[in-house]
N, C-alpha and C positions, 0 to 999 in steps of 0.2 A: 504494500500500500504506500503512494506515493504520501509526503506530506509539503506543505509549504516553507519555505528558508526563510528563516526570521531574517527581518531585516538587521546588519550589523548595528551594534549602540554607536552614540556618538562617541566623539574622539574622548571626551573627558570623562564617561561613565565609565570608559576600559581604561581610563589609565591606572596603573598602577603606582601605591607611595612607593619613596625610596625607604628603603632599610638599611641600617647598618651593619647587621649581620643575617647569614642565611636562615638561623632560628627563629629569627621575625614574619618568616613565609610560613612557617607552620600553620595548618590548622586554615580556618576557612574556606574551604571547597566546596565546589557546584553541587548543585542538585539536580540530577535530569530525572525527565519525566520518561520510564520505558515505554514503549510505544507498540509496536511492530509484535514483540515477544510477547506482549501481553492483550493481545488481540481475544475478543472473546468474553473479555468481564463485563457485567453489567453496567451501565453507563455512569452512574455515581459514585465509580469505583477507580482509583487510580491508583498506579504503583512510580514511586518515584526511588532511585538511590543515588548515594551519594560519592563522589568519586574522590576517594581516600588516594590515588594515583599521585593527585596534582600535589602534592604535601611535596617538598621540597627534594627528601629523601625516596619519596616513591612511595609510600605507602602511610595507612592509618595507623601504624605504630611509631612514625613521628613525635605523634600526641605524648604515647604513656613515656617512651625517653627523653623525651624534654622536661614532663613534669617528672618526673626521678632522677632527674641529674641536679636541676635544679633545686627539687629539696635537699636535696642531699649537699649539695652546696653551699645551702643557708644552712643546716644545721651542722655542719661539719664534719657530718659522716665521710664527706668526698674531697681530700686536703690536697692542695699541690703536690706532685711528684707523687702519686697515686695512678696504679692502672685501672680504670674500670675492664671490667668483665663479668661476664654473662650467656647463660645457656638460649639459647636462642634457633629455632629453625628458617631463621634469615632476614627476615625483616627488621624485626628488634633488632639484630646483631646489624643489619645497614643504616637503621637510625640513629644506633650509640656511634658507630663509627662516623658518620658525620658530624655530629654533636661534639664527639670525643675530638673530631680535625678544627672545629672552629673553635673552640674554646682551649684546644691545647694542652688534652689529656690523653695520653694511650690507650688504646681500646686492646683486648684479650677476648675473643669469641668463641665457643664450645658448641658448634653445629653439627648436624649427624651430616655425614659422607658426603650421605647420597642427595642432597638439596641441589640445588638447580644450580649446573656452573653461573648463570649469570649472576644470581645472589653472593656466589663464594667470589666470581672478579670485581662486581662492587664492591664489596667489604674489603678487599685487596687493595682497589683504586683509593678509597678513602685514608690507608695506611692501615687498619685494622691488622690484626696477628690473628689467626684461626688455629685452632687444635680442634681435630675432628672425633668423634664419638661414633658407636657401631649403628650402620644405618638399621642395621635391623629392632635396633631399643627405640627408637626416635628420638622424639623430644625427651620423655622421660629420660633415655639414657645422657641425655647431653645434660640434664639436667643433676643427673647423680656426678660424671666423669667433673663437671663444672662444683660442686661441693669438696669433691677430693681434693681439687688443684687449689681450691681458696684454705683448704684445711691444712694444706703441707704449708703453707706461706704466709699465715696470718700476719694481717697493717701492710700489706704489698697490694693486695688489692681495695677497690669496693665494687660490689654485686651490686646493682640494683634490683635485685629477685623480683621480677616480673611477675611472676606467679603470685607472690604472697607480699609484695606494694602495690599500699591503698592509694599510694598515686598512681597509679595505673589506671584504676577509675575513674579516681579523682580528677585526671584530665579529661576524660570523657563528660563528665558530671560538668565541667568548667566550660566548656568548650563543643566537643560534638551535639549533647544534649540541647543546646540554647543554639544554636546554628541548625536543628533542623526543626528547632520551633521557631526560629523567625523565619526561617526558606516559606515554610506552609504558612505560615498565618496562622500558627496553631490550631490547625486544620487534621494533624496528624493524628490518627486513631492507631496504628498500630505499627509495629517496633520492629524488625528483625535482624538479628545479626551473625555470624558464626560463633563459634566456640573456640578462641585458640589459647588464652590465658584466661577468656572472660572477662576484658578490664574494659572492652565497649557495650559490651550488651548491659553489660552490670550498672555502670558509671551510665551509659547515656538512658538505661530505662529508669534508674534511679531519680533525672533530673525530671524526665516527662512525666512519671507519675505523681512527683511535687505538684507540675503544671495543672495537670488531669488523671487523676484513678481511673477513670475510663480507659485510657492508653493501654494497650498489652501490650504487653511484653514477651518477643518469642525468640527461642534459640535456633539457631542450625547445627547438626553438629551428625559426621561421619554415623551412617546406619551400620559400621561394621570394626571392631577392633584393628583389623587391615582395613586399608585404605589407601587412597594416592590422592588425598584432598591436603595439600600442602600448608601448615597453619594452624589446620583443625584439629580438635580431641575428640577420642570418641570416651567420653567420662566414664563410663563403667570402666573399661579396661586400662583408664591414665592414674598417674599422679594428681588430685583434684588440687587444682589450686584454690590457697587461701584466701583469693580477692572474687572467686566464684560461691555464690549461693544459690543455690535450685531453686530455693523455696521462694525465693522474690522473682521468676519465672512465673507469666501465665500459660505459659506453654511450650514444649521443646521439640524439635522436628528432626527426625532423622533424611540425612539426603543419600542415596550411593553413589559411588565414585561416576559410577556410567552418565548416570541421571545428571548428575553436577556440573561433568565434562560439554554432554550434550548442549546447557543452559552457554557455556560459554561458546559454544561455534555457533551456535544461533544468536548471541548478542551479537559476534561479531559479522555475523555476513545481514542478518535482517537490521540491526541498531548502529554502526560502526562501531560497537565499544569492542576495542580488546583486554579482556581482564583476567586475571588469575581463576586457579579451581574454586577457589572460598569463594570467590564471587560470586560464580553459578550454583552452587552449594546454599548461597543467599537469596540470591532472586528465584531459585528451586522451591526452597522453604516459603518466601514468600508470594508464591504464587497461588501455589498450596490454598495460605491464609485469602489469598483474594478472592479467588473463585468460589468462597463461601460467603463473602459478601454482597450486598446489593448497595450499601452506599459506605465509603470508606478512603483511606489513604492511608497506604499502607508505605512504608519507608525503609530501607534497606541500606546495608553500607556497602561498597566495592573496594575492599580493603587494598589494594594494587590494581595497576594494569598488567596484563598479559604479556609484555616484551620481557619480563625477566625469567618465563616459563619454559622458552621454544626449545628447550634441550630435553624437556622433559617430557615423561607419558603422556600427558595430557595435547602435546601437538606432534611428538614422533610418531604417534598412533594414528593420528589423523591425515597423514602426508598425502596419501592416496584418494582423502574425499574432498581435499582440498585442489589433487590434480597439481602437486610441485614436482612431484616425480623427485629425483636427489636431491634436492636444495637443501644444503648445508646451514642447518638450525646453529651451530656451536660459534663462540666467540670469539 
């Protein structure tokens, strides 16, 4: 379905402030309305997400490293000539390394293997250090190899434990939460986000149900202990992180990896968005939620774009319905 081209804003609505450093771009990203994918819903029903992409570093974990460096900063948990590090399956560990290059800290990263070269040569380009963990533990295991190496070295490091800091929320709660209530006009009835530390769904459903208890609040998160949704936990079989609570959950959705993959090759050829697994894993789950509605707005995050995945299952497996024939995904 064709649609009409907005016309461009004027020159002075796009311009952008100056900043004085790149942590200043953090945070404030668009909102698009899906369109095309969500063809089908009743007419007072719309699905809109928000592109976590544009974030400086690439992605919606921007937010939770910025606000945990920065506390840790004011409180002095994080002193000059200190390394940060951190267990991470790529995104966090590409936020802190940019974080860690502007402000002048060593970044130490604990990733499992098998993550997508393009996240391991970012994390590289920023100056980051990686030690790698067994890709078959995942995040869990990076998470334990990364408790060892802080435990042989104690006051060499600081962690910001993503998992179990409440600023991890807390930046969501400050920022994503109150950005997709002025995008809608607080218009927004419902919430959805993945599962990877749970510091968005937690933090931004926290701040919307201040707004409105009406709001739910839904999860996405891998239907199967295996998986190839890059990001995400499947909670029964993880490590539960401490900044995750179920119980302030109105509802949790399991996605499969197939089903998930599928959401993003059809954003991309029907919507032009290219985005990661979690994405379609998210607009999966939320569509789920729409097609039960007749009037609603339903709101989703896109935690990355899709250029940092092309090495991975999620586009090597699709080479052939794409019609690239050899085209050399690697970097």
């Amino acid at each position: 379905m064709l649609t009409a081209i907005p016309k461009p804003a004027p020159p002075a609505a796009r311009e952008l402030a100056k900043v004085d450093t790149v942590t200043e771009l953090i945070g404030n990203t668009p909102l698009v309305e899906i369109r095309s994918v969500a063809r089908g819903l009743s007419p007072g029903v719309r699905v809109l997400a928000k592109l976590e992409g544009f974030n400086p570093g690439g992605s919606v974990k921007d937010r939770a490293a910025l606000r945990m460096i920065r506390e840790a900063v004011r409180t002095g948990q994080l002193r000059p000539g200190q390394t940060i590090i951190e267990s991470t399956s790529g995104n966090t560990g590409i936020a802190i390394a940019m974080i860690g290059a502007a402000l002048g800290y060593p970044v130490r990263l604990v990733l499992p293997s098998n993550v997508s070269e393009e996240r391991k040569g970012i994390i590289r380009f920023f100056g980051g250090d990686i030690v790698y963990s067994n890709p078959m533990e995942g995040s869990d295991g990076a998470i334990r190899l990364c408790r060892e190496i802080v435990g042989e070295e104690p006051g060499i490091y600081f962690k910001p434990d993503q998992y179990f800091n409440p600023m991890n929320s807390q930046a969501h709660y400050e920022t994503t939460g109150p950005e997709i209530h002025r995008q809608t006009g607080g218009s927004v009835t419902h919430f959805v986000a993945g599962i990877g530390t749970g510091g968005t769904v937690m933090g931004t459903g926290r701040f919307l149900k201040e707004r409105d208890p009406r709001i739910r609040v839904i999860a996405a998160e891998p239907d199967a202990a295996l998986h190839g949704l890059e990001g995400l936990k499947h909670m029964a079989s993880s490590i539960v992180p401490g900044i995750y609570h179920e119980e302030d959950l109105d509802l949790k959705i399991p996605v499969s990896t197939e089903d998930a993959y599928e959401m993003v090759y059809r954003l991309s050829q029907e919507e032009g968005l290219l985005v990661g697994q979690s994405s379609g894993a998210a607009l999966d789950a939320a569509l789920q939620i729409a097609r039960q509605l007749t009037h609603g707005t339903v709101v989703t995050v896109f935690p990355d774009f899709g250029s940092r995945y092309m090495t991975t299952n999620l586009w090597t497996t699709w080479k052939e319905k794409l019609d690239v024939g050899n085209l050399d995904f690697s970097i």
